[in-house]
Backbone as a chain_set.jsonl record, in Angstrom:
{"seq": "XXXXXXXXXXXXXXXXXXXXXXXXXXXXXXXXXXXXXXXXXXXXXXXXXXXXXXXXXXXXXXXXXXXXXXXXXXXXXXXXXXXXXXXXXXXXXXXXXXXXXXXXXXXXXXXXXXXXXXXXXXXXXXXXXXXXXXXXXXXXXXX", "coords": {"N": [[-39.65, 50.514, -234.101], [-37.006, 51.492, -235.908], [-35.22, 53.667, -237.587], [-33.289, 52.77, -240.285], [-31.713, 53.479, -242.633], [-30.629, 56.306, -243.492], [-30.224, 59.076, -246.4], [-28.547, 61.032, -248.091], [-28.681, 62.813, -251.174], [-27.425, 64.462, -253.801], [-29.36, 67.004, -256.106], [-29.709, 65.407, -258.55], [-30.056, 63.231, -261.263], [-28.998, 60.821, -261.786], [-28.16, 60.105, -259.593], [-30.216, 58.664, -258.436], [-31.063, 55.603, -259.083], [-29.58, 53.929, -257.835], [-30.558, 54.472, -254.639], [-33.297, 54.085, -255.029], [-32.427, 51.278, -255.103], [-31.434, 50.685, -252.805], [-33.704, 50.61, -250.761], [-35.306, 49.24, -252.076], [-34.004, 46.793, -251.074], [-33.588, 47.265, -248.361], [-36.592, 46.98, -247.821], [-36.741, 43.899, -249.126], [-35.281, 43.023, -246.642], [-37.619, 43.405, -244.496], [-39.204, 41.699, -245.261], [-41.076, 41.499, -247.437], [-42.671, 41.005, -249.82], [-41.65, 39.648, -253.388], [-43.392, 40.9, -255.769], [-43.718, 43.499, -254.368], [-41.698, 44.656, -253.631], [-40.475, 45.352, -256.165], [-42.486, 47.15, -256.698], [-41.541, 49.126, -254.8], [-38.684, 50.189, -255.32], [-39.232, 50.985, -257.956], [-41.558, 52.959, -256.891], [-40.366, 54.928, -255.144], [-37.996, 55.515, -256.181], [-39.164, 57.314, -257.998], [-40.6, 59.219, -256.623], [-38.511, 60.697, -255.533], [-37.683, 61.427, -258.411], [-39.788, 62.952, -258.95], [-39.089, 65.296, -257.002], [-36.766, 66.224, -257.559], [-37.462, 66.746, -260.259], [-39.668, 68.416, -259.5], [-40.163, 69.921, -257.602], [-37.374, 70.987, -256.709], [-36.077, 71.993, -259.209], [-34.992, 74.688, -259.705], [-33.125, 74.959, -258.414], [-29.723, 74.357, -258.274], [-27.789, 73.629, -256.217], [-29.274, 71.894, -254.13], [-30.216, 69.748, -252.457], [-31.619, 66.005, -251.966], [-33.23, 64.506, -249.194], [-33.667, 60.816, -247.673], [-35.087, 58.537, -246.215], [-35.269, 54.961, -244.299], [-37.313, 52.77, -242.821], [-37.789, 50.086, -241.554], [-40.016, 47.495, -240.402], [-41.123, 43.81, -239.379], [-42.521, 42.586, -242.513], [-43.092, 45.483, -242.861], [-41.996, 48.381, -244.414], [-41.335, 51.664, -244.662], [-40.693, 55.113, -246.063], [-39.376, 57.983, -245.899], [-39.123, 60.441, -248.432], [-37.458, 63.741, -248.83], [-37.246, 67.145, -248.87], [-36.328, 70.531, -249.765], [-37.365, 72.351, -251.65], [-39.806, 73.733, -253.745], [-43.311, 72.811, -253.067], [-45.923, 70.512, -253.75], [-48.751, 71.286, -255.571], [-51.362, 71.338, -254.342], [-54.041, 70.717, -255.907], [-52.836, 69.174, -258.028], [-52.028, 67.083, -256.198], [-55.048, 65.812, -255.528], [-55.825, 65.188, -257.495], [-54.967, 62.829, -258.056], [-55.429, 59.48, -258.558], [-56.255, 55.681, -258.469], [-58.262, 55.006, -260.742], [-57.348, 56.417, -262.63], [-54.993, 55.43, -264.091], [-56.495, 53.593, -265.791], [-57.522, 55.422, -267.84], [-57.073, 55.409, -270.651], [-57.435, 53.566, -273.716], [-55.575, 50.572, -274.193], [-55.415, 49.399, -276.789], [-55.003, 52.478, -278.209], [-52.094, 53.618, -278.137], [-50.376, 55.652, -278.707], [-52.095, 57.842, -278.095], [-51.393, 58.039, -274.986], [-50.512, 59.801, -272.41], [-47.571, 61.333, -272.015], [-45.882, 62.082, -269.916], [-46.673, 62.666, -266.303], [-47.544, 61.134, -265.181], [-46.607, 60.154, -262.532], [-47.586, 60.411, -260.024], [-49.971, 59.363, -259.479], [-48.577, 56.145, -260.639], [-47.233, 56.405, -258.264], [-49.429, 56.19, -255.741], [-50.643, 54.062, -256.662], [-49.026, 52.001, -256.363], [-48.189, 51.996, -253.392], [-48.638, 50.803, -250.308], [-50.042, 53.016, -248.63], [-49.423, 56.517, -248.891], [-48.335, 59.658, -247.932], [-48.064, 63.3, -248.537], [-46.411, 66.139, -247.268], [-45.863, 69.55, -246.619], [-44.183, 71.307, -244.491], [-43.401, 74.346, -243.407], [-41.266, 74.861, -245.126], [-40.162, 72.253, -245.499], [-40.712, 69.693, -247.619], [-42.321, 66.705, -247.374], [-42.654, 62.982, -248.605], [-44.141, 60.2, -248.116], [-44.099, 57.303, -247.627], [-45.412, 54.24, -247.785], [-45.102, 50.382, -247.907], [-46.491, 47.24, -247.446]], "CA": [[-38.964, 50.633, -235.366], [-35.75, 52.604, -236.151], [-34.607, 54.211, -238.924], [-31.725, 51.911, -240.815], [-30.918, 54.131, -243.706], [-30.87, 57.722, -244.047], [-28.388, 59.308, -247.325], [-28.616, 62.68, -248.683], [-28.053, 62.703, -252.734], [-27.618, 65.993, -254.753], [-30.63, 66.399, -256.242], [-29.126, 64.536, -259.708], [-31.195, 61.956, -261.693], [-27.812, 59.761, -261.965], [-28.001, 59.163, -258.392], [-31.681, 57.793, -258.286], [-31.05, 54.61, -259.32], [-28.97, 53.01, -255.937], [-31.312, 55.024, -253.493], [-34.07, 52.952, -255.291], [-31.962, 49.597, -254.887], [-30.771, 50.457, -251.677], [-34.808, 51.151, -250.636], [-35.636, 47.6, -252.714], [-33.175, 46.062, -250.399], [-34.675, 47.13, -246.936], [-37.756, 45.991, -248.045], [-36.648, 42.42, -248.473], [-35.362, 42.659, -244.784], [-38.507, 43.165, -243.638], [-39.783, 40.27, -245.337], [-41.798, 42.185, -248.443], [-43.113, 39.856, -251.312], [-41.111, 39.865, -254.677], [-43.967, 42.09, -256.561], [-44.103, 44.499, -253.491], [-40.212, 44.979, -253.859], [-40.616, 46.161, -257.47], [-43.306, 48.432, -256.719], [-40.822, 49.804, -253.733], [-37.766, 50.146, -256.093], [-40.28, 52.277, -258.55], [-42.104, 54.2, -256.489], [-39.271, 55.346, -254.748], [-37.206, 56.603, -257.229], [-40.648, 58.444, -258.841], [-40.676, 60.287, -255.589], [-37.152, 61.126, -255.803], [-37.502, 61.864, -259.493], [-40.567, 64.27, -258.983], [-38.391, 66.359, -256.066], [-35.441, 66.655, -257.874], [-37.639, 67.366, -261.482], [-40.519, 69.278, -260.028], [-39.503, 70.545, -256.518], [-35.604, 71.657, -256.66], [-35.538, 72.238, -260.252], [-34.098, 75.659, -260.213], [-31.998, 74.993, -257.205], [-28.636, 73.38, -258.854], [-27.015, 73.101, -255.15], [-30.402, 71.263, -253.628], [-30.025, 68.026, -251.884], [-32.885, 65.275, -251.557], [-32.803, 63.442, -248.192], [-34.144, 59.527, -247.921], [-35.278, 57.307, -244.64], [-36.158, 53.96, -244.226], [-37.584, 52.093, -241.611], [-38.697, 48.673, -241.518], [-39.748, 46.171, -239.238], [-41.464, 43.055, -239.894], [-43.858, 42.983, -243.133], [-43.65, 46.639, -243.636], [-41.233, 49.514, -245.026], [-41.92, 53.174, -244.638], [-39.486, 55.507, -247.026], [-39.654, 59.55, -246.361], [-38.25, 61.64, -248.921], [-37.845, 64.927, -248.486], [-36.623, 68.158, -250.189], [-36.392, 72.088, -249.03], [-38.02, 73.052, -252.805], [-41.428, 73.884, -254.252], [-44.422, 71.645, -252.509], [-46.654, 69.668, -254.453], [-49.847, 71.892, -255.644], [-53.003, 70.792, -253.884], [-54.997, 70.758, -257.222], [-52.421, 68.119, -258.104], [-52.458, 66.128, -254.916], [-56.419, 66.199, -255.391], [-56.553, 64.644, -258.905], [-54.666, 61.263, -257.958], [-56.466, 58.327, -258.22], [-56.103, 54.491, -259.129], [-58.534, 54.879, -261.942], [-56.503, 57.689, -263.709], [-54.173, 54.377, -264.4], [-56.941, 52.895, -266.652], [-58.455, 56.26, -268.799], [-56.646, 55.43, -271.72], [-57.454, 52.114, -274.134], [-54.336, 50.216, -274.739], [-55.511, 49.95, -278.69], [-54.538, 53.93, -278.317], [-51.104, 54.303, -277.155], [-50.015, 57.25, -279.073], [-52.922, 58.764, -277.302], [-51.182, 58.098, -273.601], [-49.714, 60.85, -271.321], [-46.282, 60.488, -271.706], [-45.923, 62.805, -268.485], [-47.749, 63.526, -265.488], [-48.345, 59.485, -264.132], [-45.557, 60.082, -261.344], [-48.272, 60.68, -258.376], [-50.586, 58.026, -259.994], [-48.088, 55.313, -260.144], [-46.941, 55.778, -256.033], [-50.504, 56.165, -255.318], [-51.067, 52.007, -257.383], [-47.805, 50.918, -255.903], [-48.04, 52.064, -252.141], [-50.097, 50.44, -249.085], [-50.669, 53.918, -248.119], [-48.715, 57.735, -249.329], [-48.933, 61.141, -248.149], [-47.376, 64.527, -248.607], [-46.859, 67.494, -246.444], [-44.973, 70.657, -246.724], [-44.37, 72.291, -243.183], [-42.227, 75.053, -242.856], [-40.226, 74.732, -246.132], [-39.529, 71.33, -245.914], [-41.723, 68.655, -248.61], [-41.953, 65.624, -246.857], [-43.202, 62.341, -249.24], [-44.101, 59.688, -246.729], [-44.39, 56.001, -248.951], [-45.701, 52.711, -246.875], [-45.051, 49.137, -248.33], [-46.626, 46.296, -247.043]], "C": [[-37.864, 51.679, -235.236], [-35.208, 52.838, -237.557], [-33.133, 53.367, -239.471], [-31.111, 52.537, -241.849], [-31.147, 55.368, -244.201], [-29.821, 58.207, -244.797], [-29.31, 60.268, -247.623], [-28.236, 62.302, -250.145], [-28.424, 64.023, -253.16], [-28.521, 65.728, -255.71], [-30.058, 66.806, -257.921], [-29.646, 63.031, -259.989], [-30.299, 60.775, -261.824], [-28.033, 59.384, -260.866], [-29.232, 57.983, -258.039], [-31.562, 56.346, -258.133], [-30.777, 53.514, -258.098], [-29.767, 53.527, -255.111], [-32.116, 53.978, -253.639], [-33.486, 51.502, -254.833], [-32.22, 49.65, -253.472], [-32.289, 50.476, -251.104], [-35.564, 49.474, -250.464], [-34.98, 46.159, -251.205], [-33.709, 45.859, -248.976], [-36.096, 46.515, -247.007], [-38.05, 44.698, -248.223], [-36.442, 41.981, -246.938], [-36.719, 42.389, -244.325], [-39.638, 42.324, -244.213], [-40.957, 40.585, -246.763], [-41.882, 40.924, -249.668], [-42.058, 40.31, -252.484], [-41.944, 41.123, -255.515], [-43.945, 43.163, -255.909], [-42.852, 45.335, -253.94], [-40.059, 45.803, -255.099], [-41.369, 47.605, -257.211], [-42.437, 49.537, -255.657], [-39.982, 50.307, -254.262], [-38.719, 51.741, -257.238], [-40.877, 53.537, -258.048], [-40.775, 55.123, -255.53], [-38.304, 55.953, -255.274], [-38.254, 57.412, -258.079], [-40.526, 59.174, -257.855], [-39.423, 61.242, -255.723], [-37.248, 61.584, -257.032], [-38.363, 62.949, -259.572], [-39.518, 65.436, -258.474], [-37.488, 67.047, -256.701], [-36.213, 67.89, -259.585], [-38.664, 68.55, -261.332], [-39.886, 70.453, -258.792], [-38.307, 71.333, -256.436], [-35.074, 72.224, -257.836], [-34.617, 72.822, -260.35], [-33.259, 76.029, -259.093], [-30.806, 73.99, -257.319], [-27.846, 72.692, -257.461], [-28.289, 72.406, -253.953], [-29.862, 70.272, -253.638], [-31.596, 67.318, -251.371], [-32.657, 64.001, -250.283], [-33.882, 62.083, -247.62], [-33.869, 58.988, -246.89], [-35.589, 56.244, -245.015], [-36.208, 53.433, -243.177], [-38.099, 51.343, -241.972], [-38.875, 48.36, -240.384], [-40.922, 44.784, -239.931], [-42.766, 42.96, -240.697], [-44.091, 44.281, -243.708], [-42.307, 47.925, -243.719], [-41.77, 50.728, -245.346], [-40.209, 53.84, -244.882], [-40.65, 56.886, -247.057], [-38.553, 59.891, -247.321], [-38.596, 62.797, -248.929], [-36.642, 65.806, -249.048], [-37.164, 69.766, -249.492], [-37.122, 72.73, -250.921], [-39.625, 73.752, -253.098], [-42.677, 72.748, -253.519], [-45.223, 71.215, -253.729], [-48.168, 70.782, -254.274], [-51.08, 71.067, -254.808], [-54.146, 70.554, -254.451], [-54.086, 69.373, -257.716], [-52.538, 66.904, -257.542], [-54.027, 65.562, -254.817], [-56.75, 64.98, -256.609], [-55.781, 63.11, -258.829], [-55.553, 60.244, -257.645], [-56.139, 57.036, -259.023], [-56.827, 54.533, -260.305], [-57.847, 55.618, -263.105], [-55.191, 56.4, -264.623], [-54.759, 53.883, -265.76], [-57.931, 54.152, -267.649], [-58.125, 55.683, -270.337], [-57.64, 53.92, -272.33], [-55.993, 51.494, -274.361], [-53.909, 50.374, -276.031], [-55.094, 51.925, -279.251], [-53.236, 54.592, -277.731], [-50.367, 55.301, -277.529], [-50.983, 57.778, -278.664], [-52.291, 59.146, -275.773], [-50.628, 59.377, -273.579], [-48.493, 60.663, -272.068], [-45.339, 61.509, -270.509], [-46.656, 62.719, -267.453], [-47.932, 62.088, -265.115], [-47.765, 59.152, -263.111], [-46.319, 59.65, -259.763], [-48.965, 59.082, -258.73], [-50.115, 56.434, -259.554], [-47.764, 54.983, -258.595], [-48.382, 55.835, -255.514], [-51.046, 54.289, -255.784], [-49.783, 50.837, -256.263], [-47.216, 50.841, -254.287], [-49.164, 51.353, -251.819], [-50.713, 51.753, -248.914], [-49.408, 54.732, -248.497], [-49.226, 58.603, -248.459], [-47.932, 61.827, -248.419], [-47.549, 65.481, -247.595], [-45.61, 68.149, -246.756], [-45.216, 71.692, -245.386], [-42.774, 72.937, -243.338], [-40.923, 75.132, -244.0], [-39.792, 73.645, -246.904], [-40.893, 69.998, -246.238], [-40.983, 67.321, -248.244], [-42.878, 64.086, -248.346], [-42.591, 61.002, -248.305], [-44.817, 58.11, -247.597], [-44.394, 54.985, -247.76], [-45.743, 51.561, -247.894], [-45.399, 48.397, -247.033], [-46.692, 44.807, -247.442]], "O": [[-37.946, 52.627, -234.456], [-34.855, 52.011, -238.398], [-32.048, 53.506, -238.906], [-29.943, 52.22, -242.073], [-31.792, 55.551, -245.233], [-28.665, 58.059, -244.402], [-30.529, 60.302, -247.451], [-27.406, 61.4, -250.256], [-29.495, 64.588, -252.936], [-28.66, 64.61, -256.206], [-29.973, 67.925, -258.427], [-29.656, 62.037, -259.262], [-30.854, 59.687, -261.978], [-28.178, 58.163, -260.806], [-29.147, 56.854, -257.557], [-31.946, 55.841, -257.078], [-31.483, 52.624, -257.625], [-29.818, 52.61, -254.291], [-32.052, 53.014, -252.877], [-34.199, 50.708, -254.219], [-33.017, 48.899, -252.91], [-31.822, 49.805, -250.185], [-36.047, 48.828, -249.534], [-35.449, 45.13, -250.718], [-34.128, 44.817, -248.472], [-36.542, 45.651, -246.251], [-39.081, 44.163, -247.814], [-37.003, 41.127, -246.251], [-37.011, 41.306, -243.818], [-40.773, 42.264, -243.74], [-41.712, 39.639, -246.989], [-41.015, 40.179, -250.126], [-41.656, 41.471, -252.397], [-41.349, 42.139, -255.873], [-44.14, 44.14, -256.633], [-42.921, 46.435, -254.487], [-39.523, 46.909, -255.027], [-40.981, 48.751, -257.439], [-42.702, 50.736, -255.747], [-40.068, 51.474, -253.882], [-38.704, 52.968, -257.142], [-40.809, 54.687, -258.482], [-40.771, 56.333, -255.757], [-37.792, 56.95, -254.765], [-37.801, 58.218, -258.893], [-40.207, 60.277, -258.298], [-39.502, 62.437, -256.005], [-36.692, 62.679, -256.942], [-37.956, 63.945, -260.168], [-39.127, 66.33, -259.225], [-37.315, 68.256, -256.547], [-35.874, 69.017, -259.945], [-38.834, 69.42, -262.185], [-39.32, 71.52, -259.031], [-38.428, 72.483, -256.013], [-33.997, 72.82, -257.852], [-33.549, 72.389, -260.784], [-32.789, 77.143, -258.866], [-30.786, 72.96, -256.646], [-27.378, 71.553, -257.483], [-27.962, 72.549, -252.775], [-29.137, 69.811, -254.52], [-32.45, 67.856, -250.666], [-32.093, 62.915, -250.42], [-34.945, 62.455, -247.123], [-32.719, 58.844, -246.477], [-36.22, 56.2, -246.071], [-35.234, 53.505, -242.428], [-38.999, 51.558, -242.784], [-38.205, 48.717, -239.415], [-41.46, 44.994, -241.018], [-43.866, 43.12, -240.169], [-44.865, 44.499, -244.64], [-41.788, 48.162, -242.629], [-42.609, 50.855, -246.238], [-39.128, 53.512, -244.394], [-41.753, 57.069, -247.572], [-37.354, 59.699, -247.12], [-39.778, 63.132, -249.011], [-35.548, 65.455, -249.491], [-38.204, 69.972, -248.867], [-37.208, 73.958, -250.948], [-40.316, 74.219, -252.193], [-42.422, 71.587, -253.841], [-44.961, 71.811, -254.774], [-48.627, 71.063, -253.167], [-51.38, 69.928, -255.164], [-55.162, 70.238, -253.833], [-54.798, 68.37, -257.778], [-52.981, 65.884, -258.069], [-54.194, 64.77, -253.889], [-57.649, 64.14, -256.602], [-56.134, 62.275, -259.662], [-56.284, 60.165, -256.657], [-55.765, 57.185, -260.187], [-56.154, 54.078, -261.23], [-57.885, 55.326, -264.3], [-54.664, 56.697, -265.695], [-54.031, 53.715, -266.738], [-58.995, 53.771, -268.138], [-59.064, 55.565, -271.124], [-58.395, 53.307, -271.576], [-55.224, 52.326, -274.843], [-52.925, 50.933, -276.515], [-54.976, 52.375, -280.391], [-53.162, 55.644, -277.097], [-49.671, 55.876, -276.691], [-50.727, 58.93, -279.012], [-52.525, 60.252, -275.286], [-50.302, 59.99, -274.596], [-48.47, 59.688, -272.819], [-44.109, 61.465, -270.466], [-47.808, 62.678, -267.885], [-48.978, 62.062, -264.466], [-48.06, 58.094, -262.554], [-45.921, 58.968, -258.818], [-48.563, 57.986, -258.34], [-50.654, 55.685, -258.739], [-47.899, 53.956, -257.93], [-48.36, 55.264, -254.423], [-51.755, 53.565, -255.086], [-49.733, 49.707, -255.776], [-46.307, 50.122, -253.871], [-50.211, 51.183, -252.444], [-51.939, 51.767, -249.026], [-48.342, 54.116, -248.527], [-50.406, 58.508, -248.12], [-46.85, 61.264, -248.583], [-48.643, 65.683, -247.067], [-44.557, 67.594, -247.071], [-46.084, 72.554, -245.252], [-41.639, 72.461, -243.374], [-39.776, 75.435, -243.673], [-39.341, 73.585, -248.048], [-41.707, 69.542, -245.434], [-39.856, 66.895, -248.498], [-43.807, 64.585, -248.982], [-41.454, 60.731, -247.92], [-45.959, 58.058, -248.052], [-43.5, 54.938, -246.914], [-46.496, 51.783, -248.842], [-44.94, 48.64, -245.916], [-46.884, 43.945, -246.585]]}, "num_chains": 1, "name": "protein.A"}
């Protein structure tokens, strides 16, 4: 495999949007189902939208930098960011059921924050995180 698309974006919620496409896009190359593609497009800009909202906040000249690699069947998308890491009490409490606490009949009860990890955790084959050395890596697999 080789890397086909690495871009840097100032870490600005305007830009999100094309990273995501452009993300969506490699993932058809490598042959990704229609629903997969969505979930790639989404989770992908949630990653990007955490970094920039939780990570870089108070760093106005912060840049968020974006890989992809495919090859056939599967798409792997690091983003990564020199900011704040992801708490380990956070990282800890993700889980597919956290998706279904609520009832639907209660939706002024929902979150209306905090389902960022959640969702890439429903919408990846496989996630992780690491923070070595400064730099917060978020490491997203589609299959």
């Amino acid at each position: 495999m080789s890397w086909t698309l690495l871009t840097r974006i100032a870490a600005d919620l305007s830009a999100v949007g094309e990273v995501g496409r452009e993300m969506k896009e490699l993932g058809n190359r490598a042959g990704l189902s229609a629903d997969v593609l969505i979930g790639v497009e989404l989770a992908v800009c949630e990653a990007i939208n955490n970094a920039i909202v939780h990570a870089v906040k108070d760093s106005p000249d912060a840049w968020i930098s974006i890989s992809g690699e495919f090859s056939s069947g599967e798409l792997v998308v690091l983003v990564m960011d020199e900011g704040s890491p992801v708490p380990e009490d956070v990282l800890a409490g993700v889980s597919q059921e956290n998706l279904n606490q609520e009832p639907a009949s209660e939706i002024e009860n929902l979150r209306t924050s905090g389902w960022g990890l959640d969702m890439i955790d429903a919408l990846c084959a496989e996630w992780s995180f690491q923070s070595i050395d400064g730099l917060n890596t978020f490491r997203l697999v589609f299959r």
